[in-house]
OpenMM code with the backbone's topology and positions (N, CA, C; nanometers):
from openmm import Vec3, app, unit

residues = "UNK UNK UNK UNK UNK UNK UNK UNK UNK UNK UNK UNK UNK UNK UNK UNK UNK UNK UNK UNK UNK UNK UNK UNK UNK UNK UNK UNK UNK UNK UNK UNK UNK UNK UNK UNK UNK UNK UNK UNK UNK UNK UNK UNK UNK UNK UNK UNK UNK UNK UNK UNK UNK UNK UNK UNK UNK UNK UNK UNK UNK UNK UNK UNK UNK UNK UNK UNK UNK UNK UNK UNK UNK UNK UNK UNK UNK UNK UNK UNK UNK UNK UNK UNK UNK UNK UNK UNK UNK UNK UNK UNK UNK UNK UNK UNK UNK UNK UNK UNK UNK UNK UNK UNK UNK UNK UNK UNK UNK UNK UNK UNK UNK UNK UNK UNK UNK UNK UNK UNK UNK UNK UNK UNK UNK UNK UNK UNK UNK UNK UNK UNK UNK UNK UNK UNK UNK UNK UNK UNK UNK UNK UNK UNK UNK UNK UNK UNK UNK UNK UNK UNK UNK UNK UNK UNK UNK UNK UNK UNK UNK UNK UNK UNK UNK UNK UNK UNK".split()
positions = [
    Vec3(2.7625, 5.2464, -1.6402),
    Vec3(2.6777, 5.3591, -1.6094),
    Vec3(2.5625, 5.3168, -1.5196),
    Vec3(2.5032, 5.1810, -1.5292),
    Vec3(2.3853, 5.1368, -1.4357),
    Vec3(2.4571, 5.1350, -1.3335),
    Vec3(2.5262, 5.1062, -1.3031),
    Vec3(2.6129, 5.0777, -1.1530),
    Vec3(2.6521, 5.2329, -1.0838),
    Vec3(2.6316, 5.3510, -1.1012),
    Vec3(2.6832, 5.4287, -1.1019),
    Vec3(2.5419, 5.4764, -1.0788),
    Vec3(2.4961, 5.4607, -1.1899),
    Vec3(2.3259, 5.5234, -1.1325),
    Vec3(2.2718, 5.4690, -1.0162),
    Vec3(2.2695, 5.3250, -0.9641),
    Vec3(2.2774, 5.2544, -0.8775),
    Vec3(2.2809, 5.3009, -0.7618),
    Vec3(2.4679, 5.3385, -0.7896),
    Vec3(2.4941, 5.4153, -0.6184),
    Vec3(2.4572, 5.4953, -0.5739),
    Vec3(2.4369, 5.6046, -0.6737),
    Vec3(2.3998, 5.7537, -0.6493),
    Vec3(2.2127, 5.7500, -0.6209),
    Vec3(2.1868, 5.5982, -0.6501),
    Vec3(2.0254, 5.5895, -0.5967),
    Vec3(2.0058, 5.5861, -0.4697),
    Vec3(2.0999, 5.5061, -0.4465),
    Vec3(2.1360, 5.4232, -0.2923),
    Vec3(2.1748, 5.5207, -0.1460),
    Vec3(2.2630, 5.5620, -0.2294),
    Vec3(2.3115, 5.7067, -0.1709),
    Vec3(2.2504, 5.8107, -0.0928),
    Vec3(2.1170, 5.8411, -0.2166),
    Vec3(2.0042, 5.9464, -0.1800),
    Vec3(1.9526, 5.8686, -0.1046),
    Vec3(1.8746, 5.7508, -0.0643),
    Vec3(1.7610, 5.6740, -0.0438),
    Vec3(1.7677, 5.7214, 0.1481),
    Vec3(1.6646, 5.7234, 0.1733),
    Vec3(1.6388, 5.7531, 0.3297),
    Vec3(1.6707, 5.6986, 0.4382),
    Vec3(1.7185, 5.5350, 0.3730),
    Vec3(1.7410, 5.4092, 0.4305),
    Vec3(1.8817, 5.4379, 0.4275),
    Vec3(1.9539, 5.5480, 0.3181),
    Vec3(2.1095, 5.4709, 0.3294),
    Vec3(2.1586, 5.6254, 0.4438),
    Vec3(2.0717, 5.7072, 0.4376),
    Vec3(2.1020, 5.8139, 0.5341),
    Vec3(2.1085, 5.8456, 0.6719),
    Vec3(2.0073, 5.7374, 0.6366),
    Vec3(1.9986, 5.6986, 0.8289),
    Vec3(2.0918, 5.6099, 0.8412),
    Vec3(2.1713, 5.5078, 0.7779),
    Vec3(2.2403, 5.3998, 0.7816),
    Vec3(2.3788, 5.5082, 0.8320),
    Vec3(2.3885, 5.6039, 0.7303),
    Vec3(2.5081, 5.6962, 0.7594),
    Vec3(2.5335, 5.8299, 0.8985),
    Vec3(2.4195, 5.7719, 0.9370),
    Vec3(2.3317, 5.8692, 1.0573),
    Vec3(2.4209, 5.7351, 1.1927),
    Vec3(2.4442, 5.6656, 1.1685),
    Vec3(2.4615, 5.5596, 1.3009),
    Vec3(2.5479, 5.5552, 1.3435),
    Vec3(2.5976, 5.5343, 1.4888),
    Vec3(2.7346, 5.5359, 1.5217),
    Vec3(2.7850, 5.4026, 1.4674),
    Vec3(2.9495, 5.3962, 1.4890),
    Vec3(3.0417, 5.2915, 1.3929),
    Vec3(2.9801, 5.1557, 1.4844),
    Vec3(2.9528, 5.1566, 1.6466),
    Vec3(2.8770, 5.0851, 1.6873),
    Vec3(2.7657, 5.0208, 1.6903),
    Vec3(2.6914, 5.1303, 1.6364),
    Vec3(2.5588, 5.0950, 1.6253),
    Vec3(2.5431, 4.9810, 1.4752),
    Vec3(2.6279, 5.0514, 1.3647),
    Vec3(2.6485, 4.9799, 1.2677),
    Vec3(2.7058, 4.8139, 1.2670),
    Vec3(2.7720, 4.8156, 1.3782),
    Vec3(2.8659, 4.7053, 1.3842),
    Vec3(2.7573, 4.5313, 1.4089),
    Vec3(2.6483, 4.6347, 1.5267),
    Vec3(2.6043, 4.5465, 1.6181),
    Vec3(2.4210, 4.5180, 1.5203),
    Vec3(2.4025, 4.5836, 1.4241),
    Vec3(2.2975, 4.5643, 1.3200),
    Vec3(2.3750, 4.4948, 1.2348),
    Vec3(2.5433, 4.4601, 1.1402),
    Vec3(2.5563, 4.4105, 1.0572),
    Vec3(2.5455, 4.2544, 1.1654),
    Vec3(2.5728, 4.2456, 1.2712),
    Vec3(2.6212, 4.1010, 1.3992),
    Vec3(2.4933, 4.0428, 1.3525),
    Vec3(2.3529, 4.1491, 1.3922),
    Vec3(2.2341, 4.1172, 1.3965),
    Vec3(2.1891, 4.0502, 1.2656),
    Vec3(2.1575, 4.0776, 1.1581),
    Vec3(2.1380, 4.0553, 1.0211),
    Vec3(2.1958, 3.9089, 0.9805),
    Vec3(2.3470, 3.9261, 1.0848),
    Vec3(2.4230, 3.8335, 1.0187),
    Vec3(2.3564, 3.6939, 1.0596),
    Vec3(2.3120, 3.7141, 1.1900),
    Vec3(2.2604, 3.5918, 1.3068),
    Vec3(2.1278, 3.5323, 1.2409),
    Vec3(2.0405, 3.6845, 1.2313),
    Vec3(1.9212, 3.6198, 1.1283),
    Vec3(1.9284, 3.5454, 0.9978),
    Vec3(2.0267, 3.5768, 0.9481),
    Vec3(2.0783, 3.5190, 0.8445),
    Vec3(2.1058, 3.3032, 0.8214),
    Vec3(2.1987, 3.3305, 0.9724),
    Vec3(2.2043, 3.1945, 0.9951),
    Vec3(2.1135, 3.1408, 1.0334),
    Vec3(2.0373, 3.1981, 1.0931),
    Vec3(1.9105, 3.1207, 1.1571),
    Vec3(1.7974, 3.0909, 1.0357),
    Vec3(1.7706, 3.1790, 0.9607),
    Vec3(1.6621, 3.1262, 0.8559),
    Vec3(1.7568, 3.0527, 0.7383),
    Vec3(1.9007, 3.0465, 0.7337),
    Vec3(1.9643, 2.8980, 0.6891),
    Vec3(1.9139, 2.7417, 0.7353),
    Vec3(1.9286, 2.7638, 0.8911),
    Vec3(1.9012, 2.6673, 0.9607),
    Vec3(1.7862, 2.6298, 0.9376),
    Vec3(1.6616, 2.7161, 0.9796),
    Vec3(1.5193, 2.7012, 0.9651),
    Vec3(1.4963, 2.6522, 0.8197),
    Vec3(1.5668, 2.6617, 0.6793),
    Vec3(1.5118, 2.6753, 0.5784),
    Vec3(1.5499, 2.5572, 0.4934),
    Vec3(1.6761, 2.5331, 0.5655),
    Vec3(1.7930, 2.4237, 0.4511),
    Vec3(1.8030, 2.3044, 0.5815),
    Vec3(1.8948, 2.3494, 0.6452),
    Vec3(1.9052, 2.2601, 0.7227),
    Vec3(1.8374, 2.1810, 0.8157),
    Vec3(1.7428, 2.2339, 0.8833),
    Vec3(1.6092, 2.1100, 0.9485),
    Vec3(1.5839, 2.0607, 0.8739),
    Vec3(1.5072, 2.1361, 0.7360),
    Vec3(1.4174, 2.0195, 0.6640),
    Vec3(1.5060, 1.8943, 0.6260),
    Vec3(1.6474, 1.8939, 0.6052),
    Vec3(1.7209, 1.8165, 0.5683),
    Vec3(1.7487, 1.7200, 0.6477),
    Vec3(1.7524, 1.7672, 0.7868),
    Vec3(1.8200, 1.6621, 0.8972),
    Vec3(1.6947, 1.6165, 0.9384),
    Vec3(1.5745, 1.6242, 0.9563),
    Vec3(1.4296, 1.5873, 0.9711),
    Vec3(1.4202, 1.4530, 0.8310),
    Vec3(1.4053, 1.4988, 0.6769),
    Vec3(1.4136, 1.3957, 0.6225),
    Vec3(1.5124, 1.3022, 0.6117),
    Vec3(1.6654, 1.3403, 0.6489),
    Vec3(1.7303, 1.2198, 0.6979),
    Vec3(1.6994, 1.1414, 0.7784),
    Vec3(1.6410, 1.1225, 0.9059),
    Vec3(1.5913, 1.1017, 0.9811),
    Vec3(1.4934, 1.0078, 0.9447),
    Vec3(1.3930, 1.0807, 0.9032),
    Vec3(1.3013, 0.9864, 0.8410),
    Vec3(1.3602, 0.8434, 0.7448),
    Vec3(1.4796, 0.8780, 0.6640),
    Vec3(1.5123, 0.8036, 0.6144),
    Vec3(1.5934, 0.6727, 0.6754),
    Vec3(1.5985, 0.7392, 0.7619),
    Vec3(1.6809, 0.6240, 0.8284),
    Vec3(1.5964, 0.5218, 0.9118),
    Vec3(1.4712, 0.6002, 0.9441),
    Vec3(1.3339, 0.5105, 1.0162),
    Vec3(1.3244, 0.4049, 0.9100),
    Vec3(1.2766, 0.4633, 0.8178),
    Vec3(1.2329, 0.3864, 0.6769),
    Vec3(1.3157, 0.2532, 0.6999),
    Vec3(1.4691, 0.2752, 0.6387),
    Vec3(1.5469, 0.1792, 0.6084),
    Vec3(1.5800, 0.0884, 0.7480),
    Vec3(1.5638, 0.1321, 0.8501),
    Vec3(1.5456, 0.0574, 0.9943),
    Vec3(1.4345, -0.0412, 0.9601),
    Vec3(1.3072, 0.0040, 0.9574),
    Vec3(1.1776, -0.0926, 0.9279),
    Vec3(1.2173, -0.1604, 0.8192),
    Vec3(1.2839, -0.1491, 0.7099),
    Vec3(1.2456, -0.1838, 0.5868),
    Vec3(1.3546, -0.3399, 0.6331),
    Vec3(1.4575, -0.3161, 0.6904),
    Vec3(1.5821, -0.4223, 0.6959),
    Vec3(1.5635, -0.4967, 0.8416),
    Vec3(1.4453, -0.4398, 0.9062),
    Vec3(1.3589, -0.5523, 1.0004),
    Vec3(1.2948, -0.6534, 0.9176),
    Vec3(1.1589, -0.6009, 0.8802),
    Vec3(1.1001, -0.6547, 0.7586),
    Vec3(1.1716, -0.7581, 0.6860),
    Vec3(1.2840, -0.7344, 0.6319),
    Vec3(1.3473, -0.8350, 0.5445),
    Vec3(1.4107, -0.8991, 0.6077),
    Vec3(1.4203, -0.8890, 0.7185),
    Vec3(1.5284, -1.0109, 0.8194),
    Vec3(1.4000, -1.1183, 0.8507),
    Vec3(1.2699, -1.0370, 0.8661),
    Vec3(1.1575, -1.0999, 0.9103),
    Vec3(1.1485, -1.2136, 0.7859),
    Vec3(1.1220, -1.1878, 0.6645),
    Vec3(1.1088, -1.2622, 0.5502),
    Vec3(1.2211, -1.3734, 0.5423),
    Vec3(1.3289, -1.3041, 0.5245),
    Vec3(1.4070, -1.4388, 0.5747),
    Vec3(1.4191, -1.5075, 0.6219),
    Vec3(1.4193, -1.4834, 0.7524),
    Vec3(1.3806, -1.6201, 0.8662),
    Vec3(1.2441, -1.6590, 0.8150),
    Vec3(1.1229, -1.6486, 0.7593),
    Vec3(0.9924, -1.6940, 0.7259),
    Vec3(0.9767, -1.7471, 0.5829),
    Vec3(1.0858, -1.7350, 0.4929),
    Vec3(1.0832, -1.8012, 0.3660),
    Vec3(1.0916, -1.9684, 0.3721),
    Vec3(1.1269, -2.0036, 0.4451),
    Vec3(1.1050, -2.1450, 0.4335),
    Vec3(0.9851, -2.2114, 0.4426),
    Vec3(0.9021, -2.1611, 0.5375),
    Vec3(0.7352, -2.1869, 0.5267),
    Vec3(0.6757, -2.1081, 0.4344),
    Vec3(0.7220, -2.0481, 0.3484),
    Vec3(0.6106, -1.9798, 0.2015),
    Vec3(0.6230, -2.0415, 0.1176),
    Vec3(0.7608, -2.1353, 0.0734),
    Vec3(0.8294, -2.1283, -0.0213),
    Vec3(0.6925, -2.2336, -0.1088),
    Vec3(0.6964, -2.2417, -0.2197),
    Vec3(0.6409, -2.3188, -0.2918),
    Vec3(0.6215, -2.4622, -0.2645),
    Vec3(0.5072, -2.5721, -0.2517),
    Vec3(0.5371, -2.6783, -0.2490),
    Vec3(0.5770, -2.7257, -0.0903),
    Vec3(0.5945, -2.6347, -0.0334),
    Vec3(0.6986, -2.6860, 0.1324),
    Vec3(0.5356, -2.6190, 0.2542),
    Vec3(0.4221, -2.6202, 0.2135),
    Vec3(0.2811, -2.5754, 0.2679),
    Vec3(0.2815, -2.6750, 0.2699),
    Vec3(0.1648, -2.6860, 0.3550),
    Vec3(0.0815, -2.8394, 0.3934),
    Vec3(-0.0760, -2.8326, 0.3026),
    Vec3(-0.0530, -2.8081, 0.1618),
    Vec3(-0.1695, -2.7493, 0.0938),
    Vec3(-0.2294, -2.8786, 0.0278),
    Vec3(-0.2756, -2.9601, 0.0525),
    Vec3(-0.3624, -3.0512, 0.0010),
    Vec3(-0.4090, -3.0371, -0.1582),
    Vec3(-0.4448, -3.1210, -0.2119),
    Vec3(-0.5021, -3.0887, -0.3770),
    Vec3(-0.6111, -3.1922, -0.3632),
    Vec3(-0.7154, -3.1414, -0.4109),
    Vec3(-0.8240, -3.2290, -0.4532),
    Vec3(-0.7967, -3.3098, -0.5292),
    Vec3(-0.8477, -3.4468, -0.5143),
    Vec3(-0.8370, -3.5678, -0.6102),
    Vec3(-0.9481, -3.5137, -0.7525),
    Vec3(-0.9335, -3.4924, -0.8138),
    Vec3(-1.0047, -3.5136, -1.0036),
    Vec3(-1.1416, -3.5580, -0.9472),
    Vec3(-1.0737, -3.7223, -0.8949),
    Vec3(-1.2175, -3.7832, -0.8942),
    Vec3(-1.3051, -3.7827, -0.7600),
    Vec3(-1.2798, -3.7198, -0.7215),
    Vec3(-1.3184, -3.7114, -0.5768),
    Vec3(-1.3428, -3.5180, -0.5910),
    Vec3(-1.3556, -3.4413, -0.6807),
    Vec3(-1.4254, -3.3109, -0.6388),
    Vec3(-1.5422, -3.2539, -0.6276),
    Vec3(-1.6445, -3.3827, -0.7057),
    Vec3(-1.8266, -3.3479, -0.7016),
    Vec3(-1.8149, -3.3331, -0.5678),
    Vec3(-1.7513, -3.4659, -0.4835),
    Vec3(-1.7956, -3.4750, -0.3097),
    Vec3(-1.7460, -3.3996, -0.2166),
    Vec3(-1.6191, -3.3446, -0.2857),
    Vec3(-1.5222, -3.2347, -0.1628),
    Vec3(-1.6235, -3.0919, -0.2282),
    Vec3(-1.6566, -3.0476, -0.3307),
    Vec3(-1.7268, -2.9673, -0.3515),
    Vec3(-1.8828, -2.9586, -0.2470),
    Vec3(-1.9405, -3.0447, -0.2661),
    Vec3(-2.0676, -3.0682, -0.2100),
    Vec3(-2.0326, -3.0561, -0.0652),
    Vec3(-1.9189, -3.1122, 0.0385),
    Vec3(-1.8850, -3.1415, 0.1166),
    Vec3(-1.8601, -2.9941, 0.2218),
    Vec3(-1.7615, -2.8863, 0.0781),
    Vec3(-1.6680, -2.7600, 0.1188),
    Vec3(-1.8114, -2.6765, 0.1357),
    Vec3(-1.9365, -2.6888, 0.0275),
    Vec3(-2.0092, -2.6110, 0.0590),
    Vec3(-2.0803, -2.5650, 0.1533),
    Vec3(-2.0954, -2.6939, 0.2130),
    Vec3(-2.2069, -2.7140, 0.3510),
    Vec3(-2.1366, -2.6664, 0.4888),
    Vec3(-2.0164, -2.6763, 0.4606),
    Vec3(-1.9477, -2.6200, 0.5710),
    Vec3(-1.8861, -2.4706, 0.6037),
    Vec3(-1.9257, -2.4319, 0.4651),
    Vec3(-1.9053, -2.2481, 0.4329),
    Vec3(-2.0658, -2.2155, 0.4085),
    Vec3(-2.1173, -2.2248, 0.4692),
    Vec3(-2.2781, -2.2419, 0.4942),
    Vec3(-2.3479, -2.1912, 0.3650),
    Vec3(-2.2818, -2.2351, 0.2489),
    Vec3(-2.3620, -2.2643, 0.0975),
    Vec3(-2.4801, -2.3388, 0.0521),
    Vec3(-2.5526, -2.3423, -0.0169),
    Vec3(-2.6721, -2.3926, -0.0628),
    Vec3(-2.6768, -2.4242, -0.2269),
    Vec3(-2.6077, -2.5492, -0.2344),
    Vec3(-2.5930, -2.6473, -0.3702),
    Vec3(-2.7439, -2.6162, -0.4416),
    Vec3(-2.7832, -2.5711, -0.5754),
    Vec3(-2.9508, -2.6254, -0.5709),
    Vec3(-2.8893, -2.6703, -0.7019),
    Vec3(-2.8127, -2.6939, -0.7729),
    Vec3(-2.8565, -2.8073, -0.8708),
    Vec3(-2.6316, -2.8498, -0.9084),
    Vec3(-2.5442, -2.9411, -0.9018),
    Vec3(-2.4703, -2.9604, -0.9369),
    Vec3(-2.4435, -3.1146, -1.0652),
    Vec3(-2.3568, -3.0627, -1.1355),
    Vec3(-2.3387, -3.1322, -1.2377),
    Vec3(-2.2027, -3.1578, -1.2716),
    Vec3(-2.1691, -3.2870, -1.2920),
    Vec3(-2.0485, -3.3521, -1.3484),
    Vec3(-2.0237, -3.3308, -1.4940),
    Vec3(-1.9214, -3.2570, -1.5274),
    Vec3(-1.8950, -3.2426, -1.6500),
    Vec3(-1.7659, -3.3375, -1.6927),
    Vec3(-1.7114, -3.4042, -1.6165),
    Vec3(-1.6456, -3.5086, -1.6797),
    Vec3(-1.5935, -3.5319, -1.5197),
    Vec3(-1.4093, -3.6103, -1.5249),
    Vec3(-1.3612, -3.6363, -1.4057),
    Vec3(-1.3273, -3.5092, -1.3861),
    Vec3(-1.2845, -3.4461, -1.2869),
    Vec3(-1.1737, -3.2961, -1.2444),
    Vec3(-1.2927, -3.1975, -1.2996),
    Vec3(-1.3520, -3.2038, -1.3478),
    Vec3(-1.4768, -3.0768, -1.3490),
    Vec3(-1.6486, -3.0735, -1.3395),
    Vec3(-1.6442, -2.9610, -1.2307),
    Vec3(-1.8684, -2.9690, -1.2512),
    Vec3(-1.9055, -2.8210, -1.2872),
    Vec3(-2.0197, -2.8263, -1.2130),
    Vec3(-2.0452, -2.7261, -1.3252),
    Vec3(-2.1858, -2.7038, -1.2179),
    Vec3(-2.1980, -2.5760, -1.1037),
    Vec3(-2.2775, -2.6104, -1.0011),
    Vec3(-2.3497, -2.4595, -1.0183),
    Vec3(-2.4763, -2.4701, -0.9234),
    Vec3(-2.5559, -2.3114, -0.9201),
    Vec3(-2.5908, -2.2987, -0.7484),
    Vec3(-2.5760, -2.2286, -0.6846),
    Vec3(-2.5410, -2.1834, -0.5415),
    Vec3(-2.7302, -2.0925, -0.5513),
    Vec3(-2.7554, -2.1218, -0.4467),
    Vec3(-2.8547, -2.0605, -0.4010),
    Vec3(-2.7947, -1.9084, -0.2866),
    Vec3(-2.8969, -1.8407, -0.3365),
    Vec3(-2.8266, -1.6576, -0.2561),
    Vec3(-2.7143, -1.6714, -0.1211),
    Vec3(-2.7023, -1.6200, -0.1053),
    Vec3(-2.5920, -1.6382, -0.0040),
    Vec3(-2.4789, -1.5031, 0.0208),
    Vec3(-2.4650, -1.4441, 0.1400),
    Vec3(-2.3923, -1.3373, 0.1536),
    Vec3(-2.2258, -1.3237, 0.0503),
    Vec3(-2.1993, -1.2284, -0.0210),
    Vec3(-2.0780, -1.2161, -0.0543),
    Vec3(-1.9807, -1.2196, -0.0043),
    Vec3(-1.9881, -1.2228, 0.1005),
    Vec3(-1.8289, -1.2276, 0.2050),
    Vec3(-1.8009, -1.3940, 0.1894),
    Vec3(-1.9028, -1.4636, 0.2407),
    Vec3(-1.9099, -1.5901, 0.2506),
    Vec3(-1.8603, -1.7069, 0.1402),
    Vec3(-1.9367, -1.6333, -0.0047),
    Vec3(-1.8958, -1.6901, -0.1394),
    Vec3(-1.7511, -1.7014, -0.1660),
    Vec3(-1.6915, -1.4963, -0.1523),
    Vec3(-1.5467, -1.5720, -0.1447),
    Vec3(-1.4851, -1.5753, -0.0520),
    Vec3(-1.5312, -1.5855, 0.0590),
    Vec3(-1.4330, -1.6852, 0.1448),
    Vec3(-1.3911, -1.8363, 0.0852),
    Vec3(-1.5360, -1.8713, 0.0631),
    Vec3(-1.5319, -2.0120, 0.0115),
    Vec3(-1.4628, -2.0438, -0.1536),
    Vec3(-1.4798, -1.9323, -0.2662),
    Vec3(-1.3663, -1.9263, -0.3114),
    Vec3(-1.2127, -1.9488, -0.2971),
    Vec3(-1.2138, -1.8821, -0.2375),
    Vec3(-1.0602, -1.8656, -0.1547),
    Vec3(-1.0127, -1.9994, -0.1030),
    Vec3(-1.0734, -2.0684, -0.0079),
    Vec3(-1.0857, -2.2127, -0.0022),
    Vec3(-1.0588, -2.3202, -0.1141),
    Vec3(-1.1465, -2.2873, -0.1777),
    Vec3(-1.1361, -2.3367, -0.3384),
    Vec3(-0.9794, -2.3584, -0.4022),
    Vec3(-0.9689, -2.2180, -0.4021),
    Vec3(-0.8341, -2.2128, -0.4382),
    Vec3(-0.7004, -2.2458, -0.4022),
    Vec3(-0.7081, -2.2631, -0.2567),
    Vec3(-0.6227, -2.3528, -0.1599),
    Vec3(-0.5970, -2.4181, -0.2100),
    Vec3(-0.7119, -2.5298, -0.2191),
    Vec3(-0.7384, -2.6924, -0.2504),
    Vec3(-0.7076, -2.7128, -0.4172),
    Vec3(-0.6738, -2.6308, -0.5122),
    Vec3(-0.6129, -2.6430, -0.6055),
    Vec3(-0.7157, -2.6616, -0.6891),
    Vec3(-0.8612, -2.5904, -0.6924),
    Vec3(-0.9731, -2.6148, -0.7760),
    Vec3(-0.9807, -2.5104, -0.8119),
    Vec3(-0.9968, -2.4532, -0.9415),
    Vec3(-1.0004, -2.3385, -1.0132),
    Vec3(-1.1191, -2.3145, -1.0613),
    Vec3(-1.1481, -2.2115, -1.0838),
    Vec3(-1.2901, -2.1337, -1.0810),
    Vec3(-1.2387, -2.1094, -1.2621),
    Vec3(-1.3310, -2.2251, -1.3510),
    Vec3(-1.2963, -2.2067, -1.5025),
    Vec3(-1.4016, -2.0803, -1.5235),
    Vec3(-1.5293, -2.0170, -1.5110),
    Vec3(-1.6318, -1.9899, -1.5238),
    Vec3(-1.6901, -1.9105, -1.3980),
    Vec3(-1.7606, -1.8261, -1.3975),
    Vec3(-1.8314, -1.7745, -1.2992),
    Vec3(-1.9912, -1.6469, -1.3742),
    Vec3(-2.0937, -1.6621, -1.2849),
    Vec3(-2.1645, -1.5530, -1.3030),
    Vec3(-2.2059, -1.5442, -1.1803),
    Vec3(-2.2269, -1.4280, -1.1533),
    Vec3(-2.2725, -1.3590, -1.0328),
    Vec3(-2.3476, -1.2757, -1.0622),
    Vec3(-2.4484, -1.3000, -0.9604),
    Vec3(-2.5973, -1.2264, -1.0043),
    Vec3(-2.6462, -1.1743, -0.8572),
    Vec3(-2.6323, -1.0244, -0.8495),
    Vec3(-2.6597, -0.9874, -0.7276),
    Vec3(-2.8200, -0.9381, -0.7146),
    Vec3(-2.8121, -0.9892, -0.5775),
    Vec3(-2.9802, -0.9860, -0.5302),
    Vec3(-3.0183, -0.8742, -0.3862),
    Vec3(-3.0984, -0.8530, -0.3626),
    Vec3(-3.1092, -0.7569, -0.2610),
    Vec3(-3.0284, -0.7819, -0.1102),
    Vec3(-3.0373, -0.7085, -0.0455),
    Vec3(-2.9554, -0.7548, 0.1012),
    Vec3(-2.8435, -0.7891, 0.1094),
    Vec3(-2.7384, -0.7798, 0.0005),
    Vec3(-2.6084, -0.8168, -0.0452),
    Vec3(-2.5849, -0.9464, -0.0290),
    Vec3(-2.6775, -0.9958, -0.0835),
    Vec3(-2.7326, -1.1287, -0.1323),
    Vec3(-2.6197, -1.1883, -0.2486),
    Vec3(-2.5736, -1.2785, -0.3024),
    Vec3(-2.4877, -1.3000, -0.4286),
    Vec3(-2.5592, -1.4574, -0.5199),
    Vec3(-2.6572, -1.4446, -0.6044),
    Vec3(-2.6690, -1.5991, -0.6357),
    Vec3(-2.5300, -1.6264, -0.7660),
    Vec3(-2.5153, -1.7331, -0.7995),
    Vec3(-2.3821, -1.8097, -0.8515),
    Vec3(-2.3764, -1.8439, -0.9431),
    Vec3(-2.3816, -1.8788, -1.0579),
    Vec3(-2.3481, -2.0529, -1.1595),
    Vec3(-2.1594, -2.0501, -1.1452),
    Vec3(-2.1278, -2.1452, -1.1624),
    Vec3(-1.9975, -2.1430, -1.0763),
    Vec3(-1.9931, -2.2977, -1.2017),
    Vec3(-1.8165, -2.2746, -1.2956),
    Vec3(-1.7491, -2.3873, -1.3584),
    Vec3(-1.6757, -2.4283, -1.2997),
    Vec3(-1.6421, -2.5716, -1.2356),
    Vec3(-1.5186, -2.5034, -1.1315),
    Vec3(-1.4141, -2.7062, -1.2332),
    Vec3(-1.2952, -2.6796, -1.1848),
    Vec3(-1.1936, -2.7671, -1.2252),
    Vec3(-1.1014, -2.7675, -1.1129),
    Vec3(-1.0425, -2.9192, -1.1157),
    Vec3(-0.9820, -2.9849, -1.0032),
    Vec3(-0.8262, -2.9459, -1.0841),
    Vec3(-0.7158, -2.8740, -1.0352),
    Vec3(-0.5619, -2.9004, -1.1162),
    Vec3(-0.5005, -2.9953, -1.1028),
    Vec3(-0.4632, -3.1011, -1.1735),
    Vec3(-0.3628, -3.1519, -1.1747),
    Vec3(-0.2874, -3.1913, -1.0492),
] * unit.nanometer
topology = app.Topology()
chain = topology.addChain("A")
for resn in residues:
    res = topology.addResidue(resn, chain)
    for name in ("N", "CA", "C"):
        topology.addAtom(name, app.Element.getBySymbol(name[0]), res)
């Protein structure tokens, strides 16, 4: 019975009278029309966005399998152990310490030997970029930062107490 009420809605409606108002031509060349728009906001709706993110995907996996060809050929110089990375001697780090500082333009004001392979030092102010750079250095050289306080001062200033240990 809904289906029936349906038609007889459809039927009356102003839209289906004029529809019945059209020549068999006129009809033919509005269903062509509809049909075309039809495909076209397919295209516009499904299909670009699809062939656009394929696309993209295929950039991706282009870069990504450069990249890893890159790593490959470059794994032999990362690999562990195969660097030209030096290690501080134990007994020799009061002086490579004292030594690393002056040349990362640091300011020692009081250092202390806490046995062989560890001291135990306080850095006068000094820019933060600079500190860990010289960190970073540190860490190269296979001296580990057991301890740290950092005490910031005006002008992005950084003063230090710094534990530091030589590895093995």
């Amino acid at each position: 019975m809904g289906k029936i009420d349906w038609q007889s809605r459809w039927q009356q409606s102003p839209l289906a009278q004029r529809w019945q108002s059209l020549a068999q031509r006129e009809q033919h060349a509005l269903l062509a029309l509809a049909g075309f728009l039809l495909l076209v906001l397919g295209y516009l709706a499904l299909w670009q966005p699809v062939q656009r993110q394929a696309q993209a995907a295929r950039e991706a996996f282009i870069e990504q399998r450069a990249l890893h060809a890159y790593l490959q050929a470059n794994a032999p110089q990362v690999q562990p152990g195969s660097g030209s990375t030096q290690r501080v001697d134990p007994a020799r780090l009061q002086g490579w310490v004292t030594s690393s500082a002056a040349e990362a333009g640091l300011q020692i004001e009081r250092l202390e030997s806490l046995g062989e392979g560890s001291v135990q030092l306080n850095l006068q102010s000094a820019p933060a970029e600079r500190l860990l750079a010289w960190l970073q250095t540190l860490e190269r050289q296979g001296v580990q930062v057991a301890e740290a306080a950092l005490e910031r001062r005006e002008g992005g200033l950084v003063g230090a107490r710094l534990s530091l240990q030589a590895l093995p």
